[in-house]
DSSP file (Angstrom, degrees, kcal/mol; ACC not computed):
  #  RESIDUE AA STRUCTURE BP1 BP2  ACC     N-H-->O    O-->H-N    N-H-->O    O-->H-N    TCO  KAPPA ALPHA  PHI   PSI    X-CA   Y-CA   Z-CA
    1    1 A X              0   0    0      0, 0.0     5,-0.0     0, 0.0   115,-0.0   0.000 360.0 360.0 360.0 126.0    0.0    0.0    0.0
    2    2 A X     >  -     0   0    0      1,-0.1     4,-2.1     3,-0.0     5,-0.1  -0.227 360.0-101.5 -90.2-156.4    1.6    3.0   -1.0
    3    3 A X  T  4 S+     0   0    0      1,-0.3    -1,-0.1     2,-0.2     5,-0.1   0.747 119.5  51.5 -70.9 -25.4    1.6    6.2    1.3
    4    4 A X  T  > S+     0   0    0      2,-0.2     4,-1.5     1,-0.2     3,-0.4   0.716 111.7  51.3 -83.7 -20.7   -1.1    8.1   -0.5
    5    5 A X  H  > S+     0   0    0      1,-0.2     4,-1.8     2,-0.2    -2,-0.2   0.938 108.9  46.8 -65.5 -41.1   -3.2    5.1   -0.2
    6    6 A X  H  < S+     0   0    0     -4,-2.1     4,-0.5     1,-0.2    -1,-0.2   0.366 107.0  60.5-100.3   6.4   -2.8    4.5    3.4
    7    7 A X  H  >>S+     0   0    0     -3,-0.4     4,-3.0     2,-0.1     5,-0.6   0.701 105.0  46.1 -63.0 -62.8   -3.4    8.1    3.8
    8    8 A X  H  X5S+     0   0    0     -4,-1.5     4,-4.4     2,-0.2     3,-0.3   0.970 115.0  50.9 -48.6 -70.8   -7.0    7.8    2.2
    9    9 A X  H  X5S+     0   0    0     -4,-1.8     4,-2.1     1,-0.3     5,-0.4   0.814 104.4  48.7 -54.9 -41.4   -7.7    4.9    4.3
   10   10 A X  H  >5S+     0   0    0     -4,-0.5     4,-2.4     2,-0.2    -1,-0.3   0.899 111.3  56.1 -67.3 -40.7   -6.8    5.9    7.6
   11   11 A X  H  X5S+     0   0    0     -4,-3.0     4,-1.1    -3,-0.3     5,-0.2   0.987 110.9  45.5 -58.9 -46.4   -9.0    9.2    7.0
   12   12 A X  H  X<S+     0   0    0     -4,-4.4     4,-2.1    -5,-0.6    -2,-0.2   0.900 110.6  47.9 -56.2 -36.1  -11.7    7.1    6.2
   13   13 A X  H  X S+     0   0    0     -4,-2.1     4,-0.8     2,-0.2    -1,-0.2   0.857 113.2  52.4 -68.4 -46.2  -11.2    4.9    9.0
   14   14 A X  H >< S+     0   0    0     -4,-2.4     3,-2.3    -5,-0.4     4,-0.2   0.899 108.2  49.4 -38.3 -85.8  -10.9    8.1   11.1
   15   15 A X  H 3X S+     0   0    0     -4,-1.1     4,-1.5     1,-0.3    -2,-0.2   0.586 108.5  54.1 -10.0 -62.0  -14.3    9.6    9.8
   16   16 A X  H 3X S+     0   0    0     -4,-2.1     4,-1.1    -5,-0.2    -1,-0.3   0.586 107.6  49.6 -58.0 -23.8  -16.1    6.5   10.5
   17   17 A X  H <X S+     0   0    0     -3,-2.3     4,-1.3    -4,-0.8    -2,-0.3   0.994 110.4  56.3 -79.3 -56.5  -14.9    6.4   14.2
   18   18 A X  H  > S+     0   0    0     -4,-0.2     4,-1.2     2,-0.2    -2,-0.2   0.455 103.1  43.2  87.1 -91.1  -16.0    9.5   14.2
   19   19 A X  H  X S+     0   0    0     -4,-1.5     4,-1.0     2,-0.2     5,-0.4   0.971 115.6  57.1 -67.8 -71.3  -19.7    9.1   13.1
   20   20 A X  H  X S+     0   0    0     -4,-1.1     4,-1.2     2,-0.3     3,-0.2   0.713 109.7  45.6 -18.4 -57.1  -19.8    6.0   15.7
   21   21 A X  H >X S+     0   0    0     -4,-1.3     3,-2.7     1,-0.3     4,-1.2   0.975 114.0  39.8 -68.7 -63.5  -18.9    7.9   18.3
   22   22 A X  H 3< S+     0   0    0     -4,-1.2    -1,-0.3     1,-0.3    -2,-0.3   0.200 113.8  56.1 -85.6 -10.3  -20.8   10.9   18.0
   23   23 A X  H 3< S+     0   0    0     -4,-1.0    -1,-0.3    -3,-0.2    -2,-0.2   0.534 128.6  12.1-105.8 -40.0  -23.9    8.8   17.0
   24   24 A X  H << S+     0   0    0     -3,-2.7     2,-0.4    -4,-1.2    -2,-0.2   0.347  95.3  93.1-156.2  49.1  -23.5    6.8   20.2
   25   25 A X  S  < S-     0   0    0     -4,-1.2    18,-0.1    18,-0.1     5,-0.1  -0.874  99.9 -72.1-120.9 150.9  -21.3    7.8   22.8
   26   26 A X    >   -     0   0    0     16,-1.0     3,-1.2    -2,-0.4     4,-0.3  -0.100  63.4-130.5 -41.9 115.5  -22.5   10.2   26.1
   27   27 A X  G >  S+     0   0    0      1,-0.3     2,-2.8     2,-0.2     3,-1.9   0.962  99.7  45.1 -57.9 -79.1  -22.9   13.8   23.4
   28   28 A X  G 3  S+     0   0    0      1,-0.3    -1,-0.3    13,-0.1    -2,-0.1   0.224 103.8  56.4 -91.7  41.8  -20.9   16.0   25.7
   29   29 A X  G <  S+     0   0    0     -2,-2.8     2,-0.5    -3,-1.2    -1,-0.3   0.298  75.8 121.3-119.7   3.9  -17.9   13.8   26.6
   30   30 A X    <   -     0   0    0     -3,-1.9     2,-0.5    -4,-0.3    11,-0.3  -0.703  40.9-176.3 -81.8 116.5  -17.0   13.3   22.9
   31   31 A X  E     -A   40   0A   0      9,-1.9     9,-2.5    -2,-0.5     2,-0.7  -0.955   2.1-171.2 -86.0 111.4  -13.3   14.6   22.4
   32   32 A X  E     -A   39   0A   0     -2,-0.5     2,-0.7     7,-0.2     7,-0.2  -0.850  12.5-173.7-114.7 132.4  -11.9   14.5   18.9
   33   33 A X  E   > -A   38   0A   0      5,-2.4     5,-1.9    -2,-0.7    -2,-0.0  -0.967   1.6-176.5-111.1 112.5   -8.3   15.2   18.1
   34   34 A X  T   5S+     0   0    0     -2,-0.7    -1,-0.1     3,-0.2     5,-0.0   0.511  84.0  55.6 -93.2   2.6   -7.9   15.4   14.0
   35   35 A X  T   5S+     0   0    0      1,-0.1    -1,-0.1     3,-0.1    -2,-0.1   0.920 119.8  29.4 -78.1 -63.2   -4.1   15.9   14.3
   36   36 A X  T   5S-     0   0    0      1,-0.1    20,-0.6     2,-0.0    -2,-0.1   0.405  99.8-129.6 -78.6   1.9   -3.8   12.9   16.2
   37   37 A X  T   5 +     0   0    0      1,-0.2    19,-1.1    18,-0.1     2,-0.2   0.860  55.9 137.0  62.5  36.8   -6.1   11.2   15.2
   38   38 A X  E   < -AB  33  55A   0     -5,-1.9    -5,-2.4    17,-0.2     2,-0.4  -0.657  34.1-164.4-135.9 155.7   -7.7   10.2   18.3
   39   39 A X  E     -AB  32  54A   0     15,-2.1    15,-2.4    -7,-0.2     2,-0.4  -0.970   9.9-176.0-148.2 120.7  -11.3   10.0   19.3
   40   40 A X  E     +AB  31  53A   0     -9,-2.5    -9,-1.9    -2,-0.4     2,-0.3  -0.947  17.6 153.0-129.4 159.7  -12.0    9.7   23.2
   41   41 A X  E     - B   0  52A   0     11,-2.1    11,-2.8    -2,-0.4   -11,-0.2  -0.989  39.5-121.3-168.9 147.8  -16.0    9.2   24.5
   42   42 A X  E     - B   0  51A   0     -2,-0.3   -16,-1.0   -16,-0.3     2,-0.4  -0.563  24.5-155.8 -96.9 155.6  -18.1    7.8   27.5
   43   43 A X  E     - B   0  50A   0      7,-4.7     7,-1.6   -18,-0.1   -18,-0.1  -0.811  22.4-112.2-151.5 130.7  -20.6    5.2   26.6
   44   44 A X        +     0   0    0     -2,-0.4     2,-0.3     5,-0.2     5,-0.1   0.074  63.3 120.9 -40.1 117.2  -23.7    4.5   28.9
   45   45 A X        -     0   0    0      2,-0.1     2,-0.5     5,-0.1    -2,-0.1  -0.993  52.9 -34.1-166.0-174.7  -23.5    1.1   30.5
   46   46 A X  S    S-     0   0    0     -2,-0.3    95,-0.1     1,-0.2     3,-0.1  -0.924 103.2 -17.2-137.4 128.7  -23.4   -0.6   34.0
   47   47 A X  S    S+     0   0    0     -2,-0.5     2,-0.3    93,-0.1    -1,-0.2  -0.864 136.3  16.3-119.4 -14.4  -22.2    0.1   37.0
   48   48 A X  S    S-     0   0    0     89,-0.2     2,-0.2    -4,-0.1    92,-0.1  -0.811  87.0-104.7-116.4 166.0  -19.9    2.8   35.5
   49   49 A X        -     0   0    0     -2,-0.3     2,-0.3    -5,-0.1    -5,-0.2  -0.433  42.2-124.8 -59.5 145.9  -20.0    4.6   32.0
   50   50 A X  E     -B   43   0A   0     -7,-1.6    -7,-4.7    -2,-0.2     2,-0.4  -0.800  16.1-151.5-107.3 141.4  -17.1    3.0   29.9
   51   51 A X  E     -B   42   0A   0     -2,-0.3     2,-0.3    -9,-0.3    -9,-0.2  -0.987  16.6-173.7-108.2 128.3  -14.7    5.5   28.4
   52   52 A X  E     -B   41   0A   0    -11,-2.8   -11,-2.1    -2,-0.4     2,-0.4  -0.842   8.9-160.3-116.0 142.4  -12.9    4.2   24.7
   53   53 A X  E     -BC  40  66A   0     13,-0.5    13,-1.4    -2,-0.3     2,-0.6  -0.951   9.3-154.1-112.1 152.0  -10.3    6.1   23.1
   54   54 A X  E     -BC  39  65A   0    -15,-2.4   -15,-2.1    -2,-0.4     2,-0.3  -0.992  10.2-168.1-134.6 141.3  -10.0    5.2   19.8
   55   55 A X  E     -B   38   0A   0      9,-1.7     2,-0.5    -2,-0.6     9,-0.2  -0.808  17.4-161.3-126.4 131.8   -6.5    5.6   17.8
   56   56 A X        -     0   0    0    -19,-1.1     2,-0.5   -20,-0.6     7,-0.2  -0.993  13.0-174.1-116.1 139.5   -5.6    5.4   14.0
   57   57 A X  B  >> -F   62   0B   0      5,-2.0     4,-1.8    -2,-0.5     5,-0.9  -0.969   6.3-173.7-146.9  87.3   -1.6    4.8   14.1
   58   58 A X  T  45S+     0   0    0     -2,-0.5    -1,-0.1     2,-0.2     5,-0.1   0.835  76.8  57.9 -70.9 -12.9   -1.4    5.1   10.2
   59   59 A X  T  45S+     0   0    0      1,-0.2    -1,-0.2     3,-0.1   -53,-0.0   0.967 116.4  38.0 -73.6 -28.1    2.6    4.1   10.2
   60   60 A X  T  45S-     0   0    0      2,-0.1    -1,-0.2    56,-0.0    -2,-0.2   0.908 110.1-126.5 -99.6 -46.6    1.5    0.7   12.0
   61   61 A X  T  <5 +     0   0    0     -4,-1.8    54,-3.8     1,-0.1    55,-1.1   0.788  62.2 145.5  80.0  46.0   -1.8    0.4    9.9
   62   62 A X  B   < -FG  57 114B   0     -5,-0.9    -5,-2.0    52,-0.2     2,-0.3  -0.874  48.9-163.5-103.4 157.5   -3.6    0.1   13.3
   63   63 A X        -     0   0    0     50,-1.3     2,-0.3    -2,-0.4    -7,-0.2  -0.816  30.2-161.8 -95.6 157.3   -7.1    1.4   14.5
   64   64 A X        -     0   0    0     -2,-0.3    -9,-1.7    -9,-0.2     2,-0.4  -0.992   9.6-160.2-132.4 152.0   -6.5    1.0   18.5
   65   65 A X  E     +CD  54 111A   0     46,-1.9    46,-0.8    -2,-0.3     2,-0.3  -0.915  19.8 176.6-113.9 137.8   -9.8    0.9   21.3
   66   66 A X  E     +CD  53 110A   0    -13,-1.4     2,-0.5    -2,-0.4   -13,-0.5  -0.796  17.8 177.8-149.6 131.6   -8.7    1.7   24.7
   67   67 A X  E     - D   0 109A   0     42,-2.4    42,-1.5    -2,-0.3     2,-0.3  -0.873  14.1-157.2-151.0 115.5  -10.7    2.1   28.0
   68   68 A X  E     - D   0 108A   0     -2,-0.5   -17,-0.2    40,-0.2    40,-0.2  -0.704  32.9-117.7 -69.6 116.1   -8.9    2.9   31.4
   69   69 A X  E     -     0   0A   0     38,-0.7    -1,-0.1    -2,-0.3    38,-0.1   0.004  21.1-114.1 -63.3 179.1  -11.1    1.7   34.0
   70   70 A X  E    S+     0   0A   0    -21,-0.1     2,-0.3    -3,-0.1    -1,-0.1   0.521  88.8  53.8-102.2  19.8  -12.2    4.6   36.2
   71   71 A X  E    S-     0   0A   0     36,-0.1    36,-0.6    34,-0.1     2,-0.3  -0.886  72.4-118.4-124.3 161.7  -10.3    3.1   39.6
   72   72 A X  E     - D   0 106A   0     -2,-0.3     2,-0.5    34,-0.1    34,-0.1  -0.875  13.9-129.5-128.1 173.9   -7.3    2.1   40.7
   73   73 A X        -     0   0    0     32,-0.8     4,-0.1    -2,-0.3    75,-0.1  -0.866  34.6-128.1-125.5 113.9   -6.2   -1.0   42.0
   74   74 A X    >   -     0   0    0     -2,-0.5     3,-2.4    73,-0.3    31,-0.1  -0.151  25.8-106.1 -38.1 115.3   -4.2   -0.4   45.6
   75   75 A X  G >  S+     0   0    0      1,-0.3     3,-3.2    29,-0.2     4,-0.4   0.722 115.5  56.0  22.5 -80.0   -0.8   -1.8   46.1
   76   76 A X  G 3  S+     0   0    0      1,-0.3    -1,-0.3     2,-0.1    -2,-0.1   0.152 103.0  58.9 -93.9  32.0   -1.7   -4.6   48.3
   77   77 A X  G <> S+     0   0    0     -3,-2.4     4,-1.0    -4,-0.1    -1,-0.3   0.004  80.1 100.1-123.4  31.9   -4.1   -5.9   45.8
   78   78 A X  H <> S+     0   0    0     -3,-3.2     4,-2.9     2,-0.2     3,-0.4   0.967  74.8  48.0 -72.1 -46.6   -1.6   -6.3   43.3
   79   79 A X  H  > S+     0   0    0     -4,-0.4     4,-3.2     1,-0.3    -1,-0.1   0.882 118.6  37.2 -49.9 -52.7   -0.8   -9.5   43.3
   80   80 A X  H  > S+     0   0    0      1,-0.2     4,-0.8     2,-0.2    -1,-0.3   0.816 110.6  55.2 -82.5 -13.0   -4.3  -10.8   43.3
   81   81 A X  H >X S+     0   0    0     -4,-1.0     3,-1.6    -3,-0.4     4,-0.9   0.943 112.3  50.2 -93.7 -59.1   -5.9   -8.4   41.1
   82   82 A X  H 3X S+     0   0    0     -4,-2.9     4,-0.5     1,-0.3    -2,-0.2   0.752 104.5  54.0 -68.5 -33.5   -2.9   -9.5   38.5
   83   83 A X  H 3X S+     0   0    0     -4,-3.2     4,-2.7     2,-0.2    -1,-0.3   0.874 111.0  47.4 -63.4 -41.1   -3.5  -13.1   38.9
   84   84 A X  H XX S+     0   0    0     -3,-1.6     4,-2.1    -4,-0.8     3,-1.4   0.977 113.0  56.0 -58.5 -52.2   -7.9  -12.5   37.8
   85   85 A X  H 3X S+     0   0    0     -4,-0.9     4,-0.8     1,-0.3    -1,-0.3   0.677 102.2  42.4 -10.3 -53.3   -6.7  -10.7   35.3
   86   86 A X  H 3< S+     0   0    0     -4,-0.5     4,-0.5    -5,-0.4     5,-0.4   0.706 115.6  61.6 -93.4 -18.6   -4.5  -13.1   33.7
   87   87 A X  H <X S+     0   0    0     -4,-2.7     4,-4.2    -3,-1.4     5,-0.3   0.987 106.3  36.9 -52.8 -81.6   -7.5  -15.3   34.5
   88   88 A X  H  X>S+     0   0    0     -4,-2.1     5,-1.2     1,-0.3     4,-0.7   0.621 116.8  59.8 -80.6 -19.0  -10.2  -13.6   32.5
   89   89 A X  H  <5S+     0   0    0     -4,-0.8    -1,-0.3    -5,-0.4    -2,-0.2   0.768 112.5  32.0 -76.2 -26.0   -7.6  -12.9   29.8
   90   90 A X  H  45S+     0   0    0     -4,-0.5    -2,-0.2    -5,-0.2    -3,-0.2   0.867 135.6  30.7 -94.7 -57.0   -6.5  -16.3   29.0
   91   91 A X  H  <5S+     0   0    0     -4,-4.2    -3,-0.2    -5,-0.4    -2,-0.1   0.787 128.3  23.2 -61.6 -35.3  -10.2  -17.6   29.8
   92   92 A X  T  <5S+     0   0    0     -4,-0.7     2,-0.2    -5,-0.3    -3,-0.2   0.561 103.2  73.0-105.8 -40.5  -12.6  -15.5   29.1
   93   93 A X      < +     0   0    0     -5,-1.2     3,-0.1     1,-0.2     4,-0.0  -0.745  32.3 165.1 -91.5 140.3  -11.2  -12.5   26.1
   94   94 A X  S    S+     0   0    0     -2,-0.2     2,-0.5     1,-0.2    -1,-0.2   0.106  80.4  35.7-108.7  -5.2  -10.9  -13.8   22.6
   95   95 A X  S    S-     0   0    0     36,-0.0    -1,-0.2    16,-0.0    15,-0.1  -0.994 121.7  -2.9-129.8 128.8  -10.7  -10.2   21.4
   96   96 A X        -     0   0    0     -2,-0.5     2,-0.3    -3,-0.1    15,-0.2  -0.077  61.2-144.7 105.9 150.5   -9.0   -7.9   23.5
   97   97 A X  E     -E  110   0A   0     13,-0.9    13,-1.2    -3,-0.0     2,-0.3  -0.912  14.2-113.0-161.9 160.1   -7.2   -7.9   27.0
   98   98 A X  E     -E  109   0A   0     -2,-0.3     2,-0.3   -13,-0.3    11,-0.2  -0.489  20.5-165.5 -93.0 149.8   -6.4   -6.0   30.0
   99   99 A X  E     -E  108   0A   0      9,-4.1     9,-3.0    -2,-0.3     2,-0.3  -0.874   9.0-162.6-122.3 162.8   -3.1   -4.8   31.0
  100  100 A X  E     -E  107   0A   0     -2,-0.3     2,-1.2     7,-0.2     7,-0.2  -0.862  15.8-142.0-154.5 114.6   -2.3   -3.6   34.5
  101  101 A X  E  >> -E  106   0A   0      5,-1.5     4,-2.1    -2,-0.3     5,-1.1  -0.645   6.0-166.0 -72.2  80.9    0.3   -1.7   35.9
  102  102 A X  T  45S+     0   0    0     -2,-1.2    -1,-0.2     2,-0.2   -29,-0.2   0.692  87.9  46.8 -41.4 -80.2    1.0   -2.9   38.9
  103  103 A X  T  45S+     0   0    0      1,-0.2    -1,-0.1     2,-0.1   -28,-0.1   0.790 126.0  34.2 -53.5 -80.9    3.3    0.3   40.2
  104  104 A X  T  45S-     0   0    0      1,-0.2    -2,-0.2     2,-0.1   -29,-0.2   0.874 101.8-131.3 -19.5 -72.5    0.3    2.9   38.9
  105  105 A X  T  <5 +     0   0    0     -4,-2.1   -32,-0.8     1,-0.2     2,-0.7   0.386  54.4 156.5 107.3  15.7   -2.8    0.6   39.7
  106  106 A X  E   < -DE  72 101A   0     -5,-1.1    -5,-1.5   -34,-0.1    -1,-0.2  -0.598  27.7-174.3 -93.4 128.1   -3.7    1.4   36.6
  107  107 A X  E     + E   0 100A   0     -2,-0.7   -38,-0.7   -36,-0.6     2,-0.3  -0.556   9.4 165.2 -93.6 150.2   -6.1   -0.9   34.3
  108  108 A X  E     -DE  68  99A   0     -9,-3.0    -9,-4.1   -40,-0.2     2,-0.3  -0.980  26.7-141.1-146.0 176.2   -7.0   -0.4   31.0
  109  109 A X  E     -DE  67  98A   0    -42,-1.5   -42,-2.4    -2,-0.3     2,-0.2  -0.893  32.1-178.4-114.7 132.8   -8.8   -3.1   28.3
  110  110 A X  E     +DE  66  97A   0    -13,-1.2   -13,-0.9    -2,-0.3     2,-0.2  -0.706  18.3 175.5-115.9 174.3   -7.3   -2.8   24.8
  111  111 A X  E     -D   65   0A   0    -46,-0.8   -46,-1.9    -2,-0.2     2,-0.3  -0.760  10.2-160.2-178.2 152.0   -7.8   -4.3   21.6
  112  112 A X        -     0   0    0     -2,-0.2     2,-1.1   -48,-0.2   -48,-0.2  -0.807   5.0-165.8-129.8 112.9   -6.2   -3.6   18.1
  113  113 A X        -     0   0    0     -2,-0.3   -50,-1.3     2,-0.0   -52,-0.0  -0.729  17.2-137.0-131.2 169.2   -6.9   -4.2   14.4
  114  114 A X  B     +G   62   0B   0     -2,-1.1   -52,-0.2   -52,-0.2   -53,-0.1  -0.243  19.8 176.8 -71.1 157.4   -4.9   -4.0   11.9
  115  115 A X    >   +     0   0    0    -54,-3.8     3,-1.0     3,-0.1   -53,-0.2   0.482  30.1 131.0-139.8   5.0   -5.8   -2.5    8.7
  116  116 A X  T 3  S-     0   0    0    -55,-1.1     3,-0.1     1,-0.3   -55,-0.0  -0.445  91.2  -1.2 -45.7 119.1   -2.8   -2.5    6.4
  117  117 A X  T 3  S+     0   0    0      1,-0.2    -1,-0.3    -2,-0.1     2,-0.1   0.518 113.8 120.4  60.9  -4.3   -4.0   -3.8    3.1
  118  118 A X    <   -     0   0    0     -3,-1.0     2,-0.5     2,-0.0    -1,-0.2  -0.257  65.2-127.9 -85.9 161.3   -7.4   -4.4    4.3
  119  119 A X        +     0   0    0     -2,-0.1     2,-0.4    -3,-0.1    -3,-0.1  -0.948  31.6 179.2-137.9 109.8  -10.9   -3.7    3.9
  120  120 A X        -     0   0    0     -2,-0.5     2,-0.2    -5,-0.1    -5,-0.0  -0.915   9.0-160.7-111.1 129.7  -12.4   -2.6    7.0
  121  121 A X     >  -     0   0    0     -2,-0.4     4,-2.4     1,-0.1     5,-0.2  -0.272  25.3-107.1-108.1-167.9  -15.6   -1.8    7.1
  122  122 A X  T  4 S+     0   0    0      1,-0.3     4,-0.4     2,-0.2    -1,-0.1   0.449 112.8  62.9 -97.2  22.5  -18.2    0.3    9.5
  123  123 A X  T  > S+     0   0    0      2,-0.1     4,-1.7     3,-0.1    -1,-0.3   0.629 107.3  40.5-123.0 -37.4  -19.7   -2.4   10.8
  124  124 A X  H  > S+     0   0    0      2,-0.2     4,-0.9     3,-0.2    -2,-0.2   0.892 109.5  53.8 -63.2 -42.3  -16.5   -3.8   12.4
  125  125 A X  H >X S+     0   0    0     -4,-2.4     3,-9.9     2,-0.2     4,-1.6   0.975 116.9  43.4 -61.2 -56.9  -15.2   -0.8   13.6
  126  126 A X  H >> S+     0   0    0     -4,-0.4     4,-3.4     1,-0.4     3,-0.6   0.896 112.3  49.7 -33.9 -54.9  -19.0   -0.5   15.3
  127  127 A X  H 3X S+     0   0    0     -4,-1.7     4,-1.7     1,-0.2    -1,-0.4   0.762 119.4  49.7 -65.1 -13.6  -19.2   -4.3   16.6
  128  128 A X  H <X S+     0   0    0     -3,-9.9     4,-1.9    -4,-0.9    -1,-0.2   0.797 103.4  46.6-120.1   6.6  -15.9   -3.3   17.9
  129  129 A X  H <X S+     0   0    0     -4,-1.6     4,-2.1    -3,-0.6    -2,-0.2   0.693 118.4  45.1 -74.2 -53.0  -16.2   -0.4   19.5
  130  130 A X  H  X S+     0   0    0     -4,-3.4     4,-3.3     2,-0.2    -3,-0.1   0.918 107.6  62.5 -76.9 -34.0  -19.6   -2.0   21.4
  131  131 A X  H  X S+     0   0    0     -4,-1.7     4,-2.8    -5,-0.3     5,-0.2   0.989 108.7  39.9 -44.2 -60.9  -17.4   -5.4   22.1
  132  132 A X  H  X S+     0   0    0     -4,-1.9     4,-1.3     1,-0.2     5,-0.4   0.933 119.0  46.7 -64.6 -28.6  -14.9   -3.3   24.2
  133  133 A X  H >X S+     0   0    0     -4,-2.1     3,-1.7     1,-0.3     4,-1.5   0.983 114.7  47.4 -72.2 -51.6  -17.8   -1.1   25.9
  134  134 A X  H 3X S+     0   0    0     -4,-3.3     4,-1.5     1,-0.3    -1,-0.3   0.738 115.4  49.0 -78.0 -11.2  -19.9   -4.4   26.7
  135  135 A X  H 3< S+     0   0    0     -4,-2.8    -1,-0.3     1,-0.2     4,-0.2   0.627 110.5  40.2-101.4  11.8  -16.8   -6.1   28.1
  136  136 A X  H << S+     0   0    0     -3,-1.7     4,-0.4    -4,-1.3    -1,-0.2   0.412 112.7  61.8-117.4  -3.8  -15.3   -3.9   30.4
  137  137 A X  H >X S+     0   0    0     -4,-1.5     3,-0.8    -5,-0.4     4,-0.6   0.956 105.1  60.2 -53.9 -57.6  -19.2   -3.2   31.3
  138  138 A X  T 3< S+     0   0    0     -4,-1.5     4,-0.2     1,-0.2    -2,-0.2   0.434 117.3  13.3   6.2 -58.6  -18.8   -6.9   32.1
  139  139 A X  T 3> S+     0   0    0     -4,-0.2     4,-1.3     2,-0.1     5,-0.3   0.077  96.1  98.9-141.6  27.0  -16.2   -7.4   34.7
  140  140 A X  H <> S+     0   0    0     -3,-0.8     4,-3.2    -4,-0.4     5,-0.2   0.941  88.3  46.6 -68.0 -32.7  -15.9   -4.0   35.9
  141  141 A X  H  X S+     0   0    0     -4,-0.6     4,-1.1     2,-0.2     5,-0.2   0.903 115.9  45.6 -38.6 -56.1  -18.3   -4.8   38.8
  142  142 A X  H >> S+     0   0    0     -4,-0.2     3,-2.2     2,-0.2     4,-1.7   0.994 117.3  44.4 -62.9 -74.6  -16.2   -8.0   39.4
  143  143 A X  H >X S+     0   0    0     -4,-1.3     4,-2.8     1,-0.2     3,-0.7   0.899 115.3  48.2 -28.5 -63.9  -12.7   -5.9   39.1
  144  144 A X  H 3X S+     0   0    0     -4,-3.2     4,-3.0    -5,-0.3    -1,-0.2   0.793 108.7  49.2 -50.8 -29.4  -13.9   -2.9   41.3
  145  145 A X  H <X S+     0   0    0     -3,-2.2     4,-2.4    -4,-1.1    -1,-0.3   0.788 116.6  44.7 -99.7 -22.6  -15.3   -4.8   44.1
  146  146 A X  H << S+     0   0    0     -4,-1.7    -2,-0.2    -3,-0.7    -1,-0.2   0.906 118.6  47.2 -61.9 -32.3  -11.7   -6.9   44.1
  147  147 A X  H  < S+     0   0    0     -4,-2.8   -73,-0.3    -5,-0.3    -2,-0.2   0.982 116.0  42.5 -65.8 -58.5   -9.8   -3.5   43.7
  148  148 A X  H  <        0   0    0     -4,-3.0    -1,-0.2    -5,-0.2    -2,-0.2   0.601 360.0 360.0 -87.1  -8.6  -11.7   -2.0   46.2
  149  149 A X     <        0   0    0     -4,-2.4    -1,-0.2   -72,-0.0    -2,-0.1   0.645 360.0 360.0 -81.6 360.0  -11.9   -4.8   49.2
């Protein structure tokens, strides 16, 4: 793909995040950066609202989803928090996974795809955009209440 191609596509891909968001993410929590290419939004669900960023990284030819849960996970629940984690990653995610930073406490859920050569359409980005919100809707209850006892 040359460079003006993968220029076109990553605007499109942008554009399309874009519309997603703004169609169904919380209306005044929508942030758009068009330099960076970044798109950041709440999206109703329960027990917290999910917040996604979503990233176009044209030199990699990835779209990225990202959503930092909204707590952090104390010190002396590192160990165990890391182990559920690694739990629900290996068992549970086929798309996606959490990372944790132990020294922060910080969690976040990820997920990437590539789009280099590809035909992505707006019905993936969507289904994948709603995957990360309904799964960190999912075991934030279970996470929070580990974090926080």
């Amino acid at each position: 793909m040359t460079q003006a191609e993968m220029n076109v596509v990553t605007s499109r891909l942008f554009s399309i995040g874009k519309e997603i968001f703004e169609k169904d993410a919380i209306k005044d929590s929508i942030i758009i950066n068009n330099e960076r290419l970044m798109v950041d939004g709440d999206f109703t669900a329960e027990p917290f609202k999910v917040h996604v960023k979503l990233s176009i990284y044209a030199e990699n030819g990835l779209l990225t989803l990202f959503s930092v849960l909204p707590f952090d996970v104390p010190q002396n629940k590192g160990t165990e928090f890391a182990r559920l984690l690694c739990e629900l990653n290996y068992n549970d995610l086929y798309a996606g996974n959490y990372d944790y930073n132990i020294e922060r406490g910080k969690v976040v859920f990820r997920m990437a795809i590539p789009f280099r050569n590809s035909i992505i359409s707006k019905d993936l980005i969507e289904e994948s955009i709603m995957y990360c919100v309904t799964t960190v809707s999912k075991y934030n209850d279970r996470l929070f209440k580990l974090a926080s006892n």
